[in-house]
C-alpha positions, 0 to 999 in steps of 0.5 A: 212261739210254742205252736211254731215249734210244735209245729217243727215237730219239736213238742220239748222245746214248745212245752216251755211256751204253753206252760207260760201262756197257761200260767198268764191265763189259766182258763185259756181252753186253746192253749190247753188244748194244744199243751196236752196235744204236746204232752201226748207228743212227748208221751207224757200220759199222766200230764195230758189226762191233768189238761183233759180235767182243766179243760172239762173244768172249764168246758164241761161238754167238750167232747173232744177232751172227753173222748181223749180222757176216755181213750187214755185212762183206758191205756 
């Protein structure tokens, strides 16, 4: 549900359903990711640098959280 809002371009109300579905399974590395691509829609920097360091916990050589971590701590 929270993808089909997402995708609607309505990241406020598709927050609430990713951070549901993380809180049933918290090493779900997809459903981070698509919760961080949320929290940079809504502009919320800080929240989407925590998924980064979830998701690199989880998955130490993914490349692509490391390259967005990157890019927003140097912002």
């Amino acid at each position: 549900m929270g993808s089909v809002f997402y995708i609607v371009d309505d990241s406020k109300k598709a927050l609430p359903y990713f951070e549901k579905s993380f809180q049933l399974n918290d090493s779900d590395v997809e459903t981070l990711s698509l919760k961080t691509n949320v929290h940079l829609s809504l502009e919320q920097k800080d929240e989407a640098i925590d998924c980064c360091y979830r998701i690199l916990k989880l998955q130490p050589k993914n490349s692509e959280a490391k390259e967005l971590l990157e890019t927003l701590e140097n912002l």
